[in-house]
C-alpha positions as CSV (number, residue, x, y, z in Angstrom):
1,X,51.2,11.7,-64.1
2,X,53.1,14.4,-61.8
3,X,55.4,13.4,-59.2
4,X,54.0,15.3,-56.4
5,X,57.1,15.9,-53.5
6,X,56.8,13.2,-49.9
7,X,55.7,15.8,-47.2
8,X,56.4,15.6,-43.5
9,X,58.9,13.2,-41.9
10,X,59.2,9.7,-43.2
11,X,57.8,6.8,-41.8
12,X,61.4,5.5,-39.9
13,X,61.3,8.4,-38.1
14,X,57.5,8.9,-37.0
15,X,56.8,5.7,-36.0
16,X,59.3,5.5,-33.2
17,X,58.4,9.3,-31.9
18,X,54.9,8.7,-31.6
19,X,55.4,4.9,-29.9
20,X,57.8,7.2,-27.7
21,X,54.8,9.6,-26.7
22,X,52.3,6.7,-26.6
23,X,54.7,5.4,-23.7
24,X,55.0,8.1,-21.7
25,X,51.3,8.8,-21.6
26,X,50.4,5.7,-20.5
27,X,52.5,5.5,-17.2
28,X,50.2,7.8,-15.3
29,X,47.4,5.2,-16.7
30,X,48.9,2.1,-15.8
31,X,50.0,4.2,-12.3
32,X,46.6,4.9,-11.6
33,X,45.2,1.5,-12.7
34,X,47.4,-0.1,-10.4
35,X,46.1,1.9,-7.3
36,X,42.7,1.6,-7.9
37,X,42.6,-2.3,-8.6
38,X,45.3,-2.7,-5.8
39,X,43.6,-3.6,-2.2
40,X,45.5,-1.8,0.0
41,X,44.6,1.7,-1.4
42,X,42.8,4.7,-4.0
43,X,43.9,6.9,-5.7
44,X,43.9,9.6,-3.3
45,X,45.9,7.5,-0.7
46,X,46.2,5.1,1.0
47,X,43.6,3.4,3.7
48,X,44.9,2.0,6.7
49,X,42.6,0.7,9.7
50,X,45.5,1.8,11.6
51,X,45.4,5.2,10.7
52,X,44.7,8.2,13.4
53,X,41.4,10.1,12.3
54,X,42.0,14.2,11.3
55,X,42.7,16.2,14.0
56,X,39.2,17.4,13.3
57,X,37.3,14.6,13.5
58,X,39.7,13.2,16.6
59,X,38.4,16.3,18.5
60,X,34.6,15.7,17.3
61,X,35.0,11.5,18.9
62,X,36.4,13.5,21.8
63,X,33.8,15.5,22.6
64,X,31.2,12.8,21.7
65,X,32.5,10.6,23.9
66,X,32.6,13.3,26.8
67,X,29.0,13.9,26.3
68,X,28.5,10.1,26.0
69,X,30.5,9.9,30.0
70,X,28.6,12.4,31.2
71,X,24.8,11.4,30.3
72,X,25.1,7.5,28.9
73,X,21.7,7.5,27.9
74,X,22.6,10.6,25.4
75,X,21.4,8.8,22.5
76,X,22.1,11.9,19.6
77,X,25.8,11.6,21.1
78,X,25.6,7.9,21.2
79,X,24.0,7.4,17.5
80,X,26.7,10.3,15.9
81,X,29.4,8.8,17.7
82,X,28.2,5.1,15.6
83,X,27.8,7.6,12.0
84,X,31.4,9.0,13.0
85,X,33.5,5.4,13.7
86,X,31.4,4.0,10.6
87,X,32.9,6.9,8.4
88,X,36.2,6.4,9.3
89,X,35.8,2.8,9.1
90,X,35.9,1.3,12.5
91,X,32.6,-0.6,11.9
92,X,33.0,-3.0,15.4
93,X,33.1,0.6,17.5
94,X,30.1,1.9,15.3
95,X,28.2,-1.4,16.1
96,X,28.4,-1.0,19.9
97,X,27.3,2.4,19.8
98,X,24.5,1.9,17.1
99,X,23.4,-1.0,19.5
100,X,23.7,1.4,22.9
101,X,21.9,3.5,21.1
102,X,19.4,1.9,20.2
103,X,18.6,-0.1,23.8
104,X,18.8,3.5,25.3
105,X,15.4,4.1,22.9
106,X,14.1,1.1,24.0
107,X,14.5,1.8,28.0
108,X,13.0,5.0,27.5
């Protein structure tokens, strides 16, 4: 039998590299676990029902709601005005208008 020469690194000195690597990749893991199983958040940010809309959308409620002050019984205005508070998560303001909107149809 021929003693064939150890290749590589020995065993002392893998083991703790690779538990080394092993550790730093899973921080962004348990990082992103956290956020997505916390309640208070995703991971693309945070969600707060206190939060201002975009600028963009802020300026689409705006105009919305002028349309909305100038003919009540707009009911396109009033029923994207309920789609746009129900995206950005103010379901109580989407019900009113959904419901506005929907006894506008009814009167007419």
């Amino acid at each position: 039998m021929k003693n064939i020469p150890a290749r590589g690194l020995p065993t002392r000195v893998v083991v703790p590299v690779l538990l080394i690597i092993a550790g730093f990749a899973a921080i962004p893991i348990v990082h992103f676990l956290q956020i997505g199983f916390g309640t208070n958040g995703s991971s693309i940010g945070t969600s707060s029902s206190n939060a201002a809309p975009p600028p963009a959308v802020a300026a689409e409620l705006r105009d919305l709601r002028a349309r909305i002050e100038r003919n009540p019984r707009d009911t396109e205005a009033l029923t994207s005005l309920a789609a746009m508070y129900r995206q950005i998560g103010e379901t109580a303001q989407a019900e009113a208008y959904e419901a506005r909107a929907r006894a506008t149809r009814q009167g007419q």
